[in-house]
C-alpha positions as CSV (number, residue, x, y, z in Angstrom):
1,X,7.8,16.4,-12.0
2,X,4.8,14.9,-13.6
3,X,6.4,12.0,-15.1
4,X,8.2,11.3,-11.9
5,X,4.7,11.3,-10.2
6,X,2.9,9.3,-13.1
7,X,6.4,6.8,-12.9
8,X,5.4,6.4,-9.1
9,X,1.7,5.8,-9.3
10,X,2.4,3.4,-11.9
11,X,4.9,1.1,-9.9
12,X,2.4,1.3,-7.0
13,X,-0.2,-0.2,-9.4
14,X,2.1,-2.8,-9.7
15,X,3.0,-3.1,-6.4
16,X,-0.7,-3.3,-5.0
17,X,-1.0,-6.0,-7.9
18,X,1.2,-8.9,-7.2
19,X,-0.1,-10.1,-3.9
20,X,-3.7,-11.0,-5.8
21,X,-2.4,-11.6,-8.9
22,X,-0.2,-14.5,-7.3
23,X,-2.1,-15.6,-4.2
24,X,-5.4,-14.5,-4.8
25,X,-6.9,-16.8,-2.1
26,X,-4.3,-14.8,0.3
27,X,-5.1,-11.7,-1.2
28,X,-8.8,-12.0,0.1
29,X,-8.2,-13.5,2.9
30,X,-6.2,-10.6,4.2
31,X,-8.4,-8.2,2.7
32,X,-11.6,-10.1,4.6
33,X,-10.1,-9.9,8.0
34,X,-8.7,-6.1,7.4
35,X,-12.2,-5.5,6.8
36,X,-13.4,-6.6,10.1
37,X,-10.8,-4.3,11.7
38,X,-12.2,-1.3,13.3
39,X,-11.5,2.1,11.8
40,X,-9.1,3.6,14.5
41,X,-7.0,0.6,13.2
42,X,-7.6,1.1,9.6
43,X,-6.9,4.8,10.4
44,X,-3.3,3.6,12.3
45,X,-2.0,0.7,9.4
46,X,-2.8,4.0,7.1
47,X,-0.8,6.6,9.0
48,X,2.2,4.0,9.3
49,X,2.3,3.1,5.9
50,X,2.4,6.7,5.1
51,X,5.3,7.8,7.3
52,X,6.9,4.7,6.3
53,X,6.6,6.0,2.9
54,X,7.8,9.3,3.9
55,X,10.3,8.4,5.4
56,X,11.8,6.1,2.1
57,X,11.7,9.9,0.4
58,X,13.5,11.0,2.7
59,X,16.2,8.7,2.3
60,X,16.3,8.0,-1.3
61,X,16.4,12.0,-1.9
């Protein structure tokens, strides 16, 4: 279960990683205006990402 975990973490490292490693001047951008962004709306892009997530387990399993 650990390497499954690690294996996971690792391709979300890579994941999170493209975007500024090929358009960093996208990359910040982005990340400038999600900074202006008020927290309920921080709080709600993390909450959908996470079900989203979820519910790719779900499936895959």
């Amino acid at each position: 279960m650990f390497d499954t975990l690690l294996m996971a973490f690792a391709l979300m490292l890579v994941l999170e990683g493209l975007l500024p490693f090929i358009a960093p001047g996208v990359w910040r951008k982005v990340f400038l205006q999600v900074a202006r962004l008020a927290d309920g709306q921080i709080r709600f892009i993390g909450l959908t990402s996470m079900l989203v997530g979820l519910i790719f387990l779900i499936l895959s399993h």
